[in-house]
Backbone bond lengths (Angstrom), bond angles and torsions (degrees), N, CA, C in turn:
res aa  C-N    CA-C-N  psi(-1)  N-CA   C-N-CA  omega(-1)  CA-C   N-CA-C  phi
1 X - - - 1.443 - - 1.526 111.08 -
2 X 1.153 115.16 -10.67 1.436 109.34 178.76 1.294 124.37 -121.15
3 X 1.531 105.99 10.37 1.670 110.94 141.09 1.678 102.79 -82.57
4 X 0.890 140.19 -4.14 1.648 122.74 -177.23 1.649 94.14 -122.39
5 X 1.440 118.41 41.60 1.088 135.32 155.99 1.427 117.15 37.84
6 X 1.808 115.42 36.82 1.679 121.45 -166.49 2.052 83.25 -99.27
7 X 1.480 88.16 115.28 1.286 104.14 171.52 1.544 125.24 -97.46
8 X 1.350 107.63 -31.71 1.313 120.09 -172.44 1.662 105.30 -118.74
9 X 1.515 103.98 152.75 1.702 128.03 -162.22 1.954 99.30 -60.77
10 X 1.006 132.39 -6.27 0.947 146.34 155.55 1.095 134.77 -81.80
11 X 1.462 134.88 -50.93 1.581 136.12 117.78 1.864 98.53 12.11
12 X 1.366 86.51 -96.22 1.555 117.43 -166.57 1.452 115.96 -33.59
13 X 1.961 112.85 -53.05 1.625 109.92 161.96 0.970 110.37 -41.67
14 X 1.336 138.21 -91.14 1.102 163.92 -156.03 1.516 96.33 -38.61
15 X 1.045 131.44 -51.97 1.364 129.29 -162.79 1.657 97.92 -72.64
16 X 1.527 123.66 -42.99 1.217 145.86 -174.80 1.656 95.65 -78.00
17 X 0.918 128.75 -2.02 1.804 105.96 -172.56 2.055 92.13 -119.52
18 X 1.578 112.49 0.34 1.257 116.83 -169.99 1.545 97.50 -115.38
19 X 1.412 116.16 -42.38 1.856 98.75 177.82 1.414 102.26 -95.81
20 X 1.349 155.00 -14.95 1.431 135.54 141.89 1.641 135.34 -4.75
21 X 1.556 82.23 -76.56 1.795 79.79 171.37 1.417 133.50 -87.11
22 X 1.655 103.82 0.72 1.529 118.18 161.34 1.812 108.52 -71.21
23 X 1.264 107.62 -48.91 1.213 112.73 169.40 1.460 126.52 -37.46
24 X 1.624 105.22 -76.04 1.164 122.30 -166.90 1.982 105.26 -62.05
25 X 1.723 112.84 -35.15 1.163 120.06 160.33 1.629 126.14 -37.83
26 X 1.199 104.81 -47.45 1.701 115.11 -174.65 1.153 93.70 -83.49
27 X 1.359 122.73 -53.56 1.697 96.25 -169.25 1.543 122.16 -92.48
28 X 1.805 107.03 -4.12 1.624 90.95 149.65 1.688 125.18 -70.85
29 X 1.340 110.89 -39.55 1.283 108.64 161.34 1.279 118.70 -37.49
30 X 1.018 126.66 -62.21 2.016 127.48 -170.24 1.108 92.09 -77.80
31 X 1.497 160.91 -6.76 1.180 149.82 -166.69 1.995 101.71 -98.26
32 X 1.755 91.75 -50.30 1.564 113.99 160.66 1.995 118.90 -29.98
33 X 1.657 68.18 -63.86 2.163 77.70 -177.84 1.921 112.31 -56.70
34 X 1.271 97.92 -43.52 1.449 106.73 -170.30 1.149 110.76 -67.24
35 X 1.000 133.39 -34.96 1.195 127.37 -163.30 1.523 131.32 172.38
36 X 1.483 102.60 -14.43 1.765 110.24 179.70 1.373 114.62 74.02
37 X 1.424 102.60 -117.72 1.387 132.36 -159.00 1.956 92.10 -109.39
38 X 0.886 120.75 -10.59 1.743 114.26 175.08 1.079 105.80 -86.61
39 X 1.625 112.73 153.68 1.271 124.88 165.90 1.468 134.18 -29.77
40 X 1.004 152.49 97.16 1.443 141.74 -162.99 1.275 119.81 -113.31
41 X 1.256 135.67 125.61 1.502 145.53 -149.27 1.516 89.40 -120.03
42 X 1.181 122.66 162.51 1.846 116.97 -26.45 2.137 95.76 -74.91
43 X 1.315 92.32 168.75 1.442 116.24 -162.54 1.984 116.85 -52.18
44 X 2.055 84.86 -20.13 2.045 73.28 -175.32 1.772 83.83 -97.10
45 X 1.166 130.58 -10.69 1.803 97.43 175.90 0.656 131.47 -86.27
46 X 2.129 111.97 -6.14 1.710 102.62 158.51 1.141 106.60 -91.45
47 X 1.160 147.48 -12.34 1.545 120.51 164.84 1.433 114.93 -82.50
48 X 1.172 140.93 27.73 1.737 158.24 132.20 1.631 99.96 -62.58
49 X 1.557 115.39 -70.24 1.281 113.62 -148.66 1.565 107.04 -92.60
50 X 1.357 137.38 -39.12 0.912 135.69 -159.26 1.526 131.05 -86.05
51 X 1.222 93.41 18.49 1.908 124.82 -168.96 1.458 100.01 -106.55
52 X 1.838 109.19 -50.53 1.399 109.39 -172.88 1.753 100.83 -76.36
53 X 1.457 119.11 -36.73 1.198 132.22 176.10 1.888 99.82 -24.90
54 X 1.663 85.74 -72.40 1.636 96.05 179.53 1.621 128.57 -31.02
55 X 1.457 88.72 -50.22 1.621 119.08 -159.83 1.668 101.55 -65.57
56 X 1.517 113.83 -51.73 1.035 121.58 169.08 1.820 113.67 -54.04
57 X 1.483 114.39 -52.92 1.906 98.42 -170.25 1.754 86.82 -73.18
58 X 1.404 154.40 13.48 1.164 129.15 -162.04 1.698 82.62 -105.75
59 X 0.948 115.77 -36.01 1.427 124.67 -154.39 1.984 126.43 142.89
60 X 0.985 95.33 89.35 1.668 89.17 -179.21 1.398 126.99 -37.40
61 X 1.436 122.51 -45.58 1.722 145.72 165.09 2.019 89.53 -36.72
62 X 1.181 112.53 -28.33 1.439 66.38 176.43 1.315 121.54 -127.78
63 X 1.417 105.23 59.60 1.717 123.29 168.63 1.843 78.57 -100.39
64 X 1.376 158.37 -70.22 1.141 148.56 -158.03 1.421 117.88 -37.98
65 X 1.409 126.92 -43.58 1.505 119.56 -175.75 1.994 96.29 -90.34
66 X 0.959 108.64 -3.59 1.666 110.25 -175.29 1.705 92.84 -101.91
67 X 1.266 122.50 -45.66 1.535 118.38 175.81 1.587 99.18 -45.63
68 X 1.515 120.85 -71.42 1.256 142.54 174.50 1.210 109.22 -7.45
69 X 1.305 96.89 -75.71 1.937 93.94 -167.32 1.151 122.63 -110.57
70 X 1.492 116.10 27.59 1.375 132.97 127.54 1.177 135.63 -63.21
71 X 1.346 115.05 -35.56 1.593 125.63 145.68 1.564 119.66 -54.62
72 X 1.354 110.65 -36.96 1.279 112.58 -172.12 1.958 115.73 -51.26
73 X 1.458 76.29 -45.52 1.202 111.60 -145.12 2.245 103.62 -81.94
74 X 1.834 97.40 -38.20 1.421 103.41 149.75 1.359 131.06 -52.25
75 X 1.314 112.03 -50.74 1.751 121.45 -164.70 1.590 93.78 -78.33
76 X 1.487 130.52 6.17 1.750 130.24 167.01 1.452 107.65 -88.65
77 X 1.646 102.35 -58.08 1.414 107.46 175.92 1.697 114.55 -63.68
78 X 1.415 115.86 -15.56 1.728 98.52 167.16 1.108 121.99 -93.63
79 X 1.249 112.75 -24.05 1.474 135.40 149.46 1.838 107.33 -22.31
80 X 1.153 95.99 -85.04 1.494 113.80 -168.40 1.492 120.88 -56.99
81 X 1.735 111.57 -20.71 1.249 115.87 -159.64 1.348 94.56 -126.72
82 X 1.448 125.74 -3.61 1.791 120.05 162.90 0.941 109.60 -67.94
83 X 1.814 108.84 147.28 1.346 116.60 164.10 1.616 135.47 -47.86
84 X 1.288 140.70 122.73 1.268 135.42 159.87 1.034 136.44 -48.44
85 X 1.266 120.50 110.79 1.490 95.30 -177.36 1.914 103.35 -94.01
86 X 1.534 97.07 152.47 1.671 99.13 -176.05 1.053 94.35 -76.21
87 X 2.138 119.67 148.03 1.240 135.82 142.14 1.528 114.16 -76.51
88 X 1.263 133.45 -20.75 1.776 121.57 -175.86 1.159 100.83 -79.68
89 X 1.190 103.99 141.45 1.265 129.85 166.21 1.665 127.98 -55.81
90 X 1.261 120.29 128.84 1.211 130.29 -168.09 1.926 122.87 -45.09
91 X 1.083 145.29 101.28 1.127 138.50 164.07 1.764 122.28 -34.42
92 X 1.077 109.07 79.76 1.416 100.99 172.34 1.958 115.99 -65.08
93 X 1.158 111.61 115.71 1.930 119.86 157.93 1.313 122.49 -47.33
């Protein structure tokens, strides 16, 4: 996100309310092909697929307000945990 220069928590929704349901789309789709609602082996690719699986018969529209403020909610935590840069001025010896 900060090569595409999204500085502000708005940036960040927005970016989050647009790859969400692309997301959750592709991998309910591949979750769809594999297998759906059956068991799916081995154990981490159904818990990948079978969430978006859900997400998709619940309604796709609502990975967008969940994309949303997951972004919101990232661009705080990078916020909070980027480096500072100092404004005072340097002590020259």
């Amino acid at each position: 996100m900060t090569r595409l220069k999204c500085n502000t928590p708005f940036h960040w929704a927005i970016a989050g309310a647009i790859l969400a349901p692309v997301l959750v789309g592709g991998l309910g789709e591949w979750g769809l092909r594999a297998g759906g609602e059956q068991r799916l082996e081995p154990r981490l690719l159904s818990f990948l697929l079978l969430g978006p699986v859900m997400a998709l018969q619940a309604g796709w529209w609502l990975a967008i307000p969940a994309g949303a403020a997951t972004g919101y909610l990232l661009c705080r935590v990078q916020r909070a945990f980027a480096p500072q840069q100092s404004t005072a001025p340097a002590a020259n010896s």
